[in-house]
HTML snippet that shows the backbone in 3Dmol.js (N, CA, C, O; Angstrom):
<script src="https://3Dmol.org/build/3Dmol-min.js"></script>
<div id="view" style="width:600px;height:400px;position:relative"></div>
<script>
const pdb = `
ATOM      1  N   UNK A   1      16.467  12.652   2.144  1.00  0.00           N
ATOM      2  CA  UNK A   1      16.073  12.555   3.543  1.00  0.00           C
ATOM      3  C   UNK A   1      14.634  13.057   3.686  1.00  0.00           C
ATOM      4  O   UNK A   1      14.446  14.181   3.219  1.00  0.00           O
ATOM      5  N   UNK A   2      13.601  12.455   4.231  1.00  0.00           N
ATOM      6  CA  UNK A   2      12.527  12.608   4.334  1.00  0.00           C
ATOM      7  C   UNK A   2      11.840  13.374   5.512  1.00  0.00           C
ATOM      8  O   UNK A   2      11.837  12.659   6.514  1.00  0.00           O
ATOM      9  N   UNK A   3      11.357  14.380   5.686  1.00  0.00           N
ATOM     10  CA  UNK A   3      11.057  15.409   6.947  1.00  0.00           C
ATOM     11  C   UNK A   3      10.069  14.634   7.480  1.00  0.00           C
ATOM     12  O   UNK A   3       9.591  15.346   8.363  1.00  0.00           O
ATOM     13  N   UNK A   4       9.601  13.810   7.469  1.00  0.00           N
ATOM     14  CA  UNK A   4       8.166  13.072   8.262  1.00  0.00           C
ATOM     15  C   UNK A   4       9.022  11.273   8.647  1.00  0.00           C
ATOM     16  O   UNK A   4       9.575  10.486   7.879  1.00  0.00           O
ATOM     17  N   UNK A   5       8.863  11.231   9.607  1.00  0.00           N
ATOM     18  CA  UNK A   5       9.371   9.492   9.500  1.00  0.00           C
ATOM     19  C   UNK A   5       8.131   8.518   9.257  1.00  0.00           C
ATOM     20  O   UNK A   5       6.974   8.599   9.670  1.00  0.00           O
ATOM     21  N   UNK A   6       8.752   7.585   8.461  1.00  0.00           N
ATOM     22  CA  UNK A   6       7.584   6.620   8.798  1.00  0.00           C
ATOM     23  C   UNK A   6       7.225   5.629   9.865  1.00  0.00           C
ATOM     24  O   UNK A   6       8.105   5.391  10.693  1.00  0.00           O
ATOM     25  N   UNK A   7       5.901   4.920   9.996  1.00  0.00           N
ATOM     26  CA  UNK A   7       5.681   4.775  10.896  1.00  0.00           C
ATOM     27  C   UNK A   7       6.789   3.183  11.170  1.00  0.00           C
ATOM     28  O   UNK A   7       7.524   2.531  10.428  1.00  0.00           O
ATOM     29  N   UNK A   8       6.460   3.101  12.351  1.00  0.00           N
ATOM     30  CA  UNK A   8       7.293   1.886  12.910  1.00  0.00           C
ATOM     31  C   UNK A   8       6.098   0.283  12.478  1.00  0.00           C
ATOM     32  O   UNK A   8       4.882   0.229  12.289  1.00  0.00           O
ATOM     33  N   UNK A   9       7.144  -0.763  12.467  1.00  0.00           N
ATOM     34  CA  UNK A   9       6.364  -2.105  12.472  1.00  0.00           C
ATOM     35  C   UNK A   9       4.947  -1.906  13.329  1.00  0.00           C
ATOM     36  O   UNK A   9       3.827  -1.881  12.818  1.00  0.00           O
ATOM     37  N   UNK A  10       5.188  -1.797  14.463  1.00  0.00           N
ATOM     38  CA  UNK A  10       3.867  -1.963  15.276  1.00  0.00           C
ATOM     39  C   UNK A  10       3.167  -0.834  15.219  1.00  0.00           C
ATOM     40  O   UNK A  10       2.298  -0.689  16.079  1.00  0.00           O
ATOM     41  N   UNK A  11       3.334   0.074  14.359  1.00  0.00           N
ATOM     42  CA  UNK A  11       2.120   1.431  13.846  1.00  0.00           C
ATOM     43  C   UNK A  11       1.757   0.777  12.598  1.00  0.00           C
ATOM     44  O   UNK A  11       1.097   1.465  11.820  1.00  0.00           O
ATOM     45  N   UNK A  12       1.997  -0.192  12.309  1.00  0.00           N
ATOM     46  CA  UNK A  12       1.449  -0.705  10.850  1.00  0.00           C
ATOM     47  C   UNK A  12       0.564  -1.598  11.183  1.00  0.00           C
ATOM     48  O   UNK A  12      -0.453  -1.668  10.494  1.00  0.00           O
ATOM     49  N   UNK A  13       0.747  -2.556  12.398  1.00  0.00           N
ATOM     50  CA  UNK A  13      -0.055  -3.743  12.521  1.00  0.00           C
ATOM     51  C   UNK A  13      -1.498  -3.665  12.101  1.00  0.00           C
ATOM     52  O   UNK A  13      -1.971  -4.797  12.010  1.00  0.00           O
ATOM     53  N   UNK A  14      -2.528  -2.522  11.758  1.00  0.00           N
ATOM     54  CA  UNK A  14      -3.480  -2.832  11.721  1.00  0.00           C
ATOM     55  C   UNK A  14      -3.477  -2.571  10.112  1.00  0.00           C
ATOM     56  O   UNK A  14      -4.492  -2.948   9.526  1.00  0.00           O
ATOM     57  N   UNK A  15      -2.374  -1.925   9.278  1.00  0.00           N
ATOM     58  CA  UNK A  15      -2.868  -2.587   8.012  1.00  0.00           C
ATOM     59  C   UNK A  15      -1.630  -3.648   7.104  1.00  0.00           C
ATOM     60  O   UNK A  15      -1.332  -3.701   5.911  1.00  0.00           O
ATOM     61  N   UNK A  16      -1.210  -4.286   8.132  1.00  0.00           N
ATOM     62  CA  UNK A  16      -0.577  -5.482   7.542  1.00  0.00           C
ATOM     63  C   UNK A  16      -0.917  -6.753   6.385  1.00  0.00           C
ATOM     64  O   UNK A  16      -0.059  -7.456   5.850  1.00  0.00           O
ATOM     65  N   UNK A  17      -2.491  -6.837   6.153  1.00  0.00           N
ATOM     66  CA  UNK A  17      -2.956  -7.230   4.970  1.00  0.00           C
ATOM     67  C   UNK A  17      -3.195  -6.540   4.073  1.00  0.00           C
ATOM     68  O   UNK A  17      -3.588  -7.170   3.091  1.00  0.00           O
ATOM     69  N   UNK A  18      -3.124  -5.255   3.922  1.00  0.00           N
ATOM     70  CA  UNK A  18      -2.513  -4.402   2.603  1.00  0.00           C
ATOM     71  C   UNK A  18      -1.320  -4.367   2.755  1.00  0.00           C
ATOM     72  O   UNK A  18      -0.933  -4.245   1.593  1.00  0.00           O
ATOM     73  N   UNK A  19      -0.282  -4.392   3.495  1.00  0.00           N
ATOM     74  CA  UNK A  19       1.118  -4.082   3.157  1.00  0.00           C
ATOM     75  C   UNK A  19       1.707  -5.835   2.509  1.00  0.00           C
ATOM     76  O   UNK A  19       2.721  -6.263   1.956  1.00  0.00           O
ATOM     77  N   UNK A  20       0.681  -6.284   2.877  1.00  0.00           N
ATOM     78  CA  UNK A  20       0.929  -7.927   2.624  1.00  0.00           C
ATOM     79  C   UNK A  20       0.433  -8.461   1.120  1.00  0.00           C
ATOM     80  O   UNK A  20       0.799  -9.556   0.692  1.00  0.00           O
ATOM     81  N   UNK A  21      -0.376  -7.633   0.422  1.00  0.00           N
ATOM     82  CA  UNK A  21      -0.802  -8.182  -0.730  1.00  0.00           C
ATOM     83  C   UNK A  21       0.316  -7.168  -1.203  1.00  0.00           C
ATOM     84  O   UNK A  21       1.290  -7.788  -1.631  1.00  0.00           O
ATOM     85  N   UNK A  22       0.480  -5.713  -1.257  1.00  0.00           N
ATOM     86  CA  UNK A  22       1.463  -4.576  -2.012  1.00  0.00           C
ATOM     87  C   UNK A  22       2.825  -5.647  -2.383  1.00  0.00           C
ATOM     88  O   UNK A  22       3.317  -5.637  -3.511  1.00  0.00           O
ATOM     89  N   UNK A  23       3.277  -6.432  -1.429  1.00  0.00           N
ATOM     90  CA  UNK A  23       4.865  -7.043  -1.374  1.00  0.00           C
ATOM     91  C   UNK A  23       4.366  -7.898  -2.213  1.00  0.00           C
ATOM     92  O   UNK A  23       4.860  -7.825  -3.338  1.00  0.00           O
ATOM     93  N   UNK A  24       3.247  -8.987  -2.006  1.00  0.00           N
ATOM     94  CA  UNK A  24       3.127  -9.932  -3.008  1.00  0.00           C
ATOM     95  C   UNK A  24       3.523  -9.667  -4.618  1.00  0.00           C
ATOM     96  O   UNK A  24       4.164 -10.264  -5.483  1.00  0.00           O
ATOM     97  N   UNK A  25       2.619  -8.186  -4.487  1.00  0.00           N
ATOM     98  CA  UNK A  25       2.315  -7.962  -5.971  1.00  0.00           C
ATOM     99  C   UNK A  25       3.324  -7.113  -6.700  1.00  0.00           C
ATOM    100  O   UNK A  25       3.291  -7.024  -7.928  1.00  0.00           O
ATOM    101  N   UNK A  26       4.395  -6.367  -5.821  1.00  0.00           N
ATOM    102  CA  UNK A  26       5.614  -5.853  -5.890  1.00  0.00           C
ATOM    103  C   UNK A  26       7.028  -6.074  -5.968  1.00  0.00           C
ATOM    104  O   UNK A  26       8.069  -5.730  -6.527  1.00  0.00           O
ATOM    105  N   UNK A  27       6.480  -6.880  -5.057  1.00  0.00           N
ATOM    106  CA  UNK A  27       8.289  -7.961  -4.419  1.00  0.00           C
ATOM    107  C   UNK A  27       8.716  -7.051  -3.244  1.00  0.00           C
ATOM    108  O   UNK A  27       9.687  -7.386  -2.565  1.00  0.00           O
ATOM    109  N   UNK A  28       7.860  -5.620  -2.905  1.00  0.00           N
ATOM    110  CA  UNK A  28       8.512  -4.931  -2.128  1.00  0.00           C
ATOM    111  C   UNK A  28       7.640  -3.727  -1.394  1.00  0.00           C
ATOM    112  O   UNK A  28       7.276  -3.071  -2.371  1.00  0.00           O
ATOM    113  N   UNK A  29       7.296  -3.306  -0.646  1.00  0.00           N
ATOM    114  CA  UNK A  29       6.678  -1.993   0.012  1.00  0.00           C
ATOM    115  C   UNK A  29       7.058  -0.842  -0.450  1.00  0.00           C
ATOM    116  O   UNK A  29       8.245  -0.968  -0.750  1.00  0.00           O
ATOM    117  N   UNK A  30       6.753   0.057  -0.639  1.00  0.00           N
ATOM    118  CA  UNK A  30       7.200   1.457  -1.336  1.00  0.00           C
ATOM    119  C   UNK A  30       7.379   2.433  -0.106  1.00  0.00           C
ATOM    120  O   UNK A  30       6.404   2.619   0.622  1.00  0.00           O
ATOM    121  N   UNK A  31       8.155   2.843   0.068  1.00  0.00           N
ATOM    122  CA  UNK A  31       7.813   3.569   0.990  1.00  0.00           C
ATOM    123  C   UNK A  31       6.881   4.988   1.077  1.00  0.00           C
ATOM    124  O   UNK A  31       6.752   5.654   2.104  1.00  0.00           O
ATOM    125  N   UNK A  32       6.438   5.208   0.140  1.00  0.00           N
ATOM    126  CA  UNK A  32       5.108   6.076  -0.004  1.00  0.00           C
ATOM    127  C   UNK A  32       3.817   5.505   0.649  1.00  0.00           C
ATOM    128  O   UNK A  32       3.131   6.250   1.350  1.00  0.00           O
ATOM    129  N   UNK A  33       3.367   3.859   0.388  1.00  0.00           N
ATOM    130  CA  UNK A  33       2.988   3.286   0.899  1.00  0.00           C
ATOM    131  C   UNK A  33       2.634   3.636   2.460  1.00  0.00           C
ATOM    132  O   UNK A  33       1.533   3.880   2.956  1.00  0.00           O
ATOM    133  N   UNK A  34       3.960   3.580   3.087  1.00  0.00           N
ATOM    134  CA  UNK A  34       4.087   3.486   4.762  1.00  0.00           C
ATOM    135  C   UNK A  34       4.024   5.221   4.784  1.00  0.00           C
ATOM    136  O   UNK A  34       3.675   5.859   5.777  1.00  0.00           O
ATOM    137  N   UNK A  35       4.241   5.541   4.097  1.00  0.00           N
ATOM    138  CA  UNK A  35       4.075   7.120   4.569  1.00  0.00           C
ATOM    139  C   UNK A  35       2.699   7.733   4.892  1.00  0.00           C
ATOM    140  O   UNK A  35       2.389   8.515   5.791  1.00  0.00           O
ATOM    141  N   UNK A  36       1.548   6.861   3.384  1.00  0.00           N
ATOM    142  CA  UNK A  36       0.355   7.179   3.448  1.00  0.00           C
ATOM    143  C   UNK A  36      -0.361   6.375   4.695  1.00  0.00           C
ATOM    144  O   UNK A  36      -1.581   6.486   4.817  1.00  0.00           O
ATOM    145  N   UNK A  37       0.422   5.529   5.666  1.00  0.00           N
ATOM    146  CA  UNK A  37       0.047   5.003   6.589  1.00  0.00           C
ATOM    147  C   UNK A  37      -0.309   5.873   7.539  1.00  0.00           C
ATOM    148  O   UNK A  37      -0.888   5.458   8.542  1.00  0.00           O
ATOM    149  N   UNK A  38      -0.048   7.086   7.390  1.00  0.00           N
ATOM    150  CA  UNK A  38      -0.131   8.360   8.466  1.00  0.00           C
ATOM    151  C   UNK A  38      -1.290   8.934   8.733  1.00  0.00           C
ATOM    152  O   UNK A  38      -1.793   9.592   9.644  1.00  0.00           O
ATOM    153  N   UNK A  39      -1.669   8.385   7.385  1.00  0.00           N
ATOM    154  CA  UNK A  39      -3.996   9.041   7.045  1.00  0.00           C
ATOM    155  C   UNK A  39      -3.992   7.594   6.752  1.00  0.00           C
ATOM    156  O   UNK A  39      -3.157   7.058   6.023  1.00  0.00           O
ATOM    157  N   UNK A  40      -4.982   6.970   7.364  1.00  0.00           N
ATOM    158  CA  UNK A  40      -5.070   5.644   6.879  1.00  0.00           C
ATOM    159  C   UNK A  40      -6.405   6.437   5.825  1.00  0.00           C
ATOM    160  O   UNK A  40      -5.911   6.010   4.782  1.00  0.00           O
ATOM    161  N   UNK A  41      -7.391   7.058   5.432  1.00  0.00           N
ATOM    162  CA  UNK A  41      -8.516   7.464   4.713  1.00  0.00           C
ATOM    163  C   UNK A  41      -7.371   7.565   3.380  1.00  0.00           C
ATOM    164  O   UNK A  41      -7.539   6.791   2.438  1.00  0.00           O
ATOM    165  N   UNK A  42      -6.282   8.490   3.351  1.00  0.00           N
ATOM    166  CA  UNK A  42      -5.063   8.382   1.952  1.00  0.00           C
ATOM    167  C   UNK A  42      -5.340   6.738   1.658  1.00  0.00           C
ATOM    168  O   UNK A  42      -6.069   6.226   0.809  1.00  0.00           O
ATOM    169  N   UNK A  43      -4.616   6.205   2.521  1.00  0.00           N
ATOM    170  CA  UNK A  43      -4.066   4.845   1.844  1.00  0.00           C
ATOM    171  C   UNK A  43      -5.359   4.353   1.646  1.00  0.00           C
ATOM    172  O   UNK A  43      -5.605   3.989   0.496  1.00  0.00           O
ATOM    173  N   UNK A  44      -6.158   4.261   2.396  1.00  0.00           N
ATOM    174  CA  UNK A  44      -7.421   3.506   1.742  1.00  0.00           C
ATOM    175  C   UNK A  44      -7.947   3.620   0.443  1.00  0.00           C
ATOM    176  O   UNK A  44      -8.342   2.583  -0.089  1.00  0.00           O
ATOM    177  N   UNK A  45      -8.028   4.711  -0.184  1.00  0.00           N
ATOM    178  CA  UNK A  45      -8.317   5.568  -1.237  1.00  0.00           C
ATOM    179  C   UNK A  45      -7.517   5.172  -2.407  1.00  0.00           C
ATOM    180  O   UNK A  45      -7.784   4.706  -3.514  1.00  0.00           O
ATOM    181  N   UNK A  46      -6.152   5.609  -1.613  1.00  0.00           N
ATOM    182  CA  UNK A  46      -5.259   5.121  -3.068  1.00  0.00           C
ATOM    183  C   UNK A  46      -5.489   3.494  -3.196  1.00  0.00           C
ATOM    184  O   UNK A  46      -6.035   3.013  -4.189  1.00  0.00           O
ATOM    185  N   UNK A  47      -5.068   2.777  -2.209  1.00  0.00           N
ATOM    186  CA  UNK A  47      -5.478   1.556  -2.454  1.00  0.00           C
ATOM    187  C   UNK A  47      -6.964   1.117  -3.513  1.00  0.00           C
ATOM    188  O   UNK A  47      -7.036   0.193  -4.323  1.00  0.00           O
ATOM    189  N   UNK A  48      -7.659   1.781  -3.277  1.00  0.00           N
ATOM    190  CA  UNK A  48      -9.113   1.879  -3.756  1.00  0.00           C
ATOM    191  C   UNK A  48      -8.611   1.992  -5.266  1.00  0.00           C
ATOM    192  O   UNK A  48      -8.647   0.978  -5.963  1.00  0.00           O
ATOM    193  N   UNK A  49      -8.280   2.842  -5.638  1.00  0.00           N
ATOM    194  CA  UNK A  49      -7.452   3.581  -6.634  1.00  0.00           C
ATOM    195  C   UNK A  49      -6.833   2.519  -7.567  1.00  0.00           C
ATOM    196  O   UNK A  49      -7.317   1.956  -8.549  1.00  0.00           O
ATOM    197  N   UNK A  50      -5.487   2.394  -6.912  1.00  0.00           N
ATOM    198  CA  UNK A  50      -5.193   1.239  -7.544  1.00  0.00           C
ATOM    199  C   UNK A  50      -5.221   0.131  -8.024  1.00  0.00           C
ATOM    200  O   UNK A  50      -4.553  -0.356  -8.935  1.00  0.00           O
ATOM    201  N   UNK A  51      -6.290  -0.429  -7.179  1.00  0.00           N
ATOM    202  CA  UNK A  51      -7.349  -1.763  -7.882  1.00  0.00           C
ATOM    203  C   UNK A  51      -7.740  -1.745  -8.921  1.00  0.00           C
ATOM    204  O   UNK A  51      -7.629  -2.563  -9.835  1.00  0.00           O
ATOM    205  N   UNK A  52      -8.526  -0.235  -8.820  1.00  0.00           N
ATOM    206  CA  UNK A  52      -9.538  -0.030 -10.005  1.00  0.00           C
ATOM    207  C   UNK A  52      -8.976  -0.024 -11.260  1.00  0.00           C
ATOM    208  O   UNK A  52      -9.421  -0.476 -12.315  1.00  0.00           O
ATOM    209  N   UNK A  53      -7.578   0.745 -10.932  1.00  0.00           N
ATOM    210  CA  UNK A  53      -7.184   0.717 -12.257  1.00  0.00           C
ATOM    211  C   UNK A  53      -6.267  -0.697 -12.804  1.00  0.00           C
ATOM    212  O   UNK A  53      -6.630  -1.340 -13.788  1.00  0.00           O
ATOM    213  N   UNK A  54      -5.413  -0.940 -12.242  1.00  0.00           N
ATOM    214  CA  UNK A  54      -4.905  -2.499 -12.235  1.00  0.00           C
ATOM    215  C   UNK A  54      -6.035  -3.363 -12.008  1.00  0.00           C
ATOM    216  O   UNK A  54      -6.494  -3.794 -13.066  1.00  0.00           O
ATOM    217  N   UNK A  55      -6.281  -3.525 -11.582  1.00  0.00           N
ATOM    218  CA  UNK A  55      -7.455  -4.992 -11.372  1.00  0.00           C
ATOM    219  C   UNK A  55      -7.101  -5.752 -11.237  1.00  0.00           C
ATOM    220  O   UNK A  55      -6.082  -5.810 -10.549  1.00  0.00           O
ATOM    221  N   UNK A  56      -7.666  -6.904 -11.783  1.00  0.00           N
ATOM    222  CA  UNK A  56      -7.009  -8.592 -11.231  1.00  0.00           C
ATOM    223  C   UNK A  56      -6.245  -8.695 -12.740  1.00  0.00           C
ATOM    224  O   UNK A  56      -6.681  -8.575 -13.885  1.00  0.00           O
ATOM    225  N   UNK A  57      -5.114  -8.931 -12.284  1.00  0.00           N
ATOM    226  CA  UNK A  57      -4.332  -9.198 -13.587  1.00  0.00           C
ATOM    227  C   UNK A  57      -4.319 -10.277 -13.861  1.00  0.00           C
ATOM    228  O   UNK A  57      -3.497 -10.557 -14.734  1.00  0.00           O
ATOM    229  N   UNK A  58      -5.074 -11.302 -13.372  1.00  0.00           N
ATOM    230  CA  UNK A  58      -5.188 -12.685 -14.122  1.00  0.00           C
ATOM    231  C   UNK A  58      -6.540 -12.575 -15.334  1.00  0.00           C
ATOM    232  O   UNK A  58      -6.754 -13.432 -16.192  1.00  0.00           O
ATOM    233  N   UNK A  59      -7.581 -10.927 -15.080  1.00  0.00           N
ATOM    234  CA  UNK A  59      -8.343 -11.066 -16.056  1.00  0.00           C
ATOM    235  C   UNK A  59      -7.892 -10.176 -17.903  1.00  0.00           C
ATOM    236  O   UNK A  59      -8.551 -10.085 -18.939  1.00  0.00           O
ATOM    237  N   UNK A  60      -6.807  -9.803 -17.605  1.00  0.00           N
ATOM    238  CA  UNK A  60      -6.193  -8.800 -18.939  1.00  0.00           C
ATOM    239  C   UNK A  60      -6.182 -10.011 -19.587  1.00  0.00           C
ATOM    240  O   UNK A  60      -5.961 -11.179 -19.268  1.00  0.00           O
ATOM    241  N   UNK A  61      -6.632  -9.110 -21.091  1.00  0.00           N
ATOM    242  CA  UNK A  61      -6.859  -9.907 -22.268  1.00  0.00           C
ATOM    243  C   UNK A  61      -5.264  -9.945 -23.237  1.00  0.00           C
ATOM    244  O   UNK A  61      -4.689  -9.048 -23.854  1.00  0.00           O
ATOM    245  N   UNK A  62      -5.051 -10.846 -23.104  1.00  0.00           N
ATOM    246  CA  UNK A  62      -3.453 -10.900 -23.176  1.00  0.00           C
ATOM    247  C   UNK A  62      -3.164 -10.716 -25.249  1.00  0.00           C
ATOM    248  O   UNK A  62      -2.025 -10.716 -25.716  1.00  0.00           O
TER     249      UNK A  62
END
`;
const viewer = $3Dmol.createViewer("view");
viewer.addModel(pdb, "pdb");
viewer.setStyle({}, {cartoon: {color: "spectrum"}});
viewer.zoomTo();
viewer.render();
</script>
């Protein structure tokens, strides 16, 4: 059980094209994700974050 709730659909609307590529590339939202929705500067960051290190996985040298 989590002491903070996350936010609701319409507290997300303004970052629905990150929660929209995460599902693409997941199959699913994390809910850490929506949690870091609370600091959008967090999620930006990690997002930032996670690019850098994943990248475009169509460029890994297979």
């Amino acid at each position: 059980m989590s002491s903070i709730a996350p936010l609701s659909d319409s507290e997300l609307k303004s970052f629905r094209f990150l929660l929209n590529v995460v599902k693409k590339n997941m199959g699913f939202i994390p809910d850490s994700i929506i949690m870091m929705a609370r600091m959008p500067a967090i999620l930006g960051s990690f997002s930032v974050l996670t690019g850098l290190i994943i990248g475009d996985p169509k460029k890994l040298n297979r």
